[in-house]
C-alpha positions in Angstrom: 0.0 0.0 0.0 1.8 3.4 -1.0 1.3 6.1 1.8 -0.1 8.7 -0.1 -3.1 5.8 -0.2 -2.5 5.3 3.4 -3.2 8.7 4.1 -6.4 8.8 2.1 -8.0 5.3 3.8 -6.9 7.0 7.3 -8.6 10.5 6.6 -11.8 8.7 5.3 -12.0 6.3 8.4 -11.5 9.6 10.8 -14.2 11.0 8.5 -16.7 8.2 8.8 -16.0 8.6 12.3 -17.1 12.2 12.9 -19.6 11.5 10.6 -21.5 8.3 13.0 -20.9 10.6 16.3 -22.8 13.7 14.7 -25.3 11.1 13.7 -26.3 9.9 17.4 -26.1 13.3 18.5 -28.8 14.4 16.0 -30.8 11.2 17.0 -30.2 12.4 20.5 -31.6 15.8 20.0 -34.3 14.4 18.4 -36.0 12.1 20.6 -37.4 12.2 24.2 -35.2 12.7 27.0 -35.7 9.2 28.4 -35.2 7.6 25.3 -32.3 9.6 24.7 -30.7 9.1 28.1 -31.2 5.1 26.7 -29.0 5.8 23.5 -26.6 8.2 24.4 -25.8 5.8 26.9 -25.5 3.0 24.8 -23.4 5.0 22.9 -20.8 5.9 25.8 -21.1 2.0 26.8 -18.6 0.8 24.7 -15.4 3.1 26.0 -16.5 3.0 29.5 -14.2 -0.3 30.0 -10.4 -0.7 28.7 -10.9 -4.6 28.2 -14.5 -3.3 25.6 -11.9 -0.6 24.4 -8.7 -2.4 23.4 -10.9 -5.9 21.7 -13.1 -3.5 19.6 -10.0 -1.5 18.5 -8.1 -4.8 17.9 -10.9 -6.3 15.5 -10.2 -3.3 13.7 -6.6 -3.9 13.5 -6.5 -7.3 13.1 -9.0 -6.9 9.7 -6.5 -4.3 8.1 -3.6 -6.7 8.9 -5.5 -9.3 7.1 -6.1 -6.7 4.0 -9.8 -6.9 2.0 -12.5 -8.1 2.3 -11.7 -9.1 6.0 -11.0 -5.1 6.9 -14.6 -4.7 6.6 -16.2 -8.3 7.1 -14.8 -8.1 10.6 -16.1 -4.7 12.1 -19.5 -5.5 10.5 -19.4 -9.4 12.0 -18.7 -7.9 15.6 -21.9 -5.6 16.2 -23.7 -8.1 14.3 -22.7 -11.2 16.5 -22.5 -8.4 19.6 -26.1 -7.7 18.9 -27.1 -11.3 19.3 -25.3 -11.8 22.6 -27.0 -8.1 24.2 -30.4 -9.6 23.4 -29.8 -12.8 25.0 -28.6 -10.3 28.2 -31.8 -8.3 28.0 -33.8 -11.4 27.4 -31.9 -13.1 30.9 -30.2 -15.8 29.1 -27.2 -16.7 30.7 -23.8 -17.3 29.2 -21.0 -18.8 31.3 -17.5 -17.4 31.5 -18.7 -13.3 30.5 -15.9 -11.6 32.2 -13.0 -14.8 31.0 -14.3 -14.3 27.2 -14.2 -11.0 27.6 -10.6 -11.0 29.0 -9.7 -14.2 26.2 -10.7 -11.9 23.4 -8.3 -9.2 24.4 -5.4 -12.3 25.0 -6.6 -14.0 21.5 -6.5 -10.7 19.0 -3.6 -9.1 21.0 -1.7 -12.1 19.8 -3.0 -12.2 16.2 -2.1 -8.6 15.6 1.5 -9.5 17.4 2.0 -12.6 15.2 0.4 -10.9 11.8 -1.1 -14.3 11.9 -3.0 -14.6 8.4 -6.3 -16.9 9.4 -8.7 -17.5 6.6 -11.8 -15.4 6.5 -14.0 -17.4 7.9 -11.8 -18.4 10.5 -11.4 -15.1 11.7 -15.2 -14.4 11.1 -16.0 -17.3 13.4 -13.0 -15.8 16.0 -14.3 -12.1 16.1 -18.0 -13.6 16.2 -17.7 -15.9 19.1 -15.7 -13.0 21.3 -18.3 -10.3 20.1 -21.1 -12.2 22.0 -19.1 -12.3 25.1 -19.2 -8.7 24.9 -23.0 -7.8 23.6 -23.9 -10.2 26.8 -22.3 -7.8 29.2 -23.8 -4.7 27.3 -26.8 -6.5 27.5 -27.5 -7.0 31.2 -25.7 -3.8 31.9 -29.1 -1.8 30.7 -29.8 0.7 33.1 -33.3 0.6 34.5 -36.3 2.4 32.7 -33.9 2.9 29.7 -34.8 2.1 26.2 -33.4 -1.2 25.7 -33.9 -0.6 21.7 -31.9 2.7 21.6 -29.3 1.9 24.0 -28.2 -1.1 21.8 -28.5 1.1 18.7 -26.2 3.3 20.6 -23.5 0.5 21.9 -23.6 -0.8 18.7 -23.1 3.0 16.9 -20.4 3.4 19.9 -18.7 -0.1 19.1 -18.4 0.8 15.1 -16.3 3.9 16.0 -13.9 1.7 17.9 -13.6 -0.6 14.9 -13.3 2.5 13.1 -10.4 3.7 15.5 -8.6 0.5 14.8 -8.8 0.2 11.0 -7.9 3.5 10.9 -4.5 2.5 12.9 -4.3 -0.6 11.4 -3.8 0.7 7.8 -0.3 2.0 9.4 0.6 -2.1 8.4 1.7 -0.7 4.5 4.2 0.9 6.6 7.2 -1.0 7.5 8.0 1.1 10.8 3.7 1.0 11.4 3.8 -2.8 10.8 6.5 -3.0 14.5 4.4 -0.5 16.1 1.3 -2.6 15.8 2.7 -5.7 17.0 3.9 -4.0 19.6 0.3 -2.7 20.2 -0.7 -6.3 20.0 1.6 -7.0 22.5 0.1 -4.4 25.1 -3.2 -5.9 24.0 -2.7 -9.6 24.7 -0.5 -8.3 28.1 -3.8 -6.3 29.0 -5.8 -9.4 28.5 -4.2 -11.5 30.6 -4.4 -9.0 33.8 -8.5 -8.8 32.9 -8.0 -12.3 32.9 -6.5 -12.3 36.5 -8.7 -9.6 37.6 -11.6 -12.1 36.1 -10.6 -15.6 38.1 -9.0 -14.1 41.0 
């Protein structure tokens, strides 16, 4: 990838960005203040937690390691599979082993960013799918009382594709040789960060 392309992909990812906030601030304005309070939060949801911060960001990574189609196949296949897992939450399904999944996805994609390890896309579909429950589950029973529960998953999942955003957006620094050490040595921090969630989880 030659940078002056680089630059481009990373000024249109920070676009779209900008672009989905002023979005759920418009729907914000725009609907009644309980409902509101139910997306805005579902919105903030996602970056309230490192361990939501640094998986989101690394499915975004990860995808523009693994070049197209998996760049976009991957962001769209977490809030998809995320969505699934919030309404079993809301709906009082239980799913063993939240906060360990939680802290494994952080361990697992830390370590495939690290390793540029090149699964096939449906492997990694099945990989960011499974750990993108774990996470919609927590959002999911995580509703705060007399909220929306519609909104506030329209938000987390809004707040979520900004993440993914964040990290394809970093991510396209891999067609840079000096960018392709810095994010496996952001892997690194991410798979180290899992493991103390995963402490903090079975301790």
């Amino acid at each position: 990838m030659k940078v002056s392309s680089l630059h481009k992909e990373i000024i249109g990812g920070a676009l779209f960005s900008l672009l989905v906030l002023f979005w759920t601030q418009a729907a914000y304005a725009h609907v009644e203040g309980g409902q509101a309070a139910g997306l805005l939060t579902g919105l903030q949801h996602p970056w309230s937690g490192l361990d939501h911060i640094l998986a989101m960001v690394a499915v975004g990574i990860w995808g523009a390691q693994l070049g197209n189609p998996a760049m976009w196949i991957l962001p769209i296949t977490f809030p998809l599979m995320m969505t699934i897992g919030a309404m079993m939450g809301l709906l009082g399904i239980p799913v063993p082993g939240i906060e360990v999944g939680i802290a494994l996805s952080a361990i697992v994609l830390g370590c495939m960013i690290l390793g540029e390890v090149k699964f096939s896309l449906v492997a990694a579909v099945v990989t960011v799918g499974v750990f993108a429950v774990f996470h919609g589950h927590a959002h999911g029973t995580e509703l705060p009382p007399g909220q929306n529960g519609l909104l506030y998953s329209m938000g987390f999942v809004v707040g979520t594709g900004c993440l993914h955003a964040v990290g394809i957006a970093l991510g396209l620094l891999y067609g840079i040789r000096s960018g392709r050490w810095a994010l496996r040595i952001a892997g690194g921090f991410i798979a180290f960060m899992g493991v103390v969630f995963l402490w903090g989880a079975v301790a």
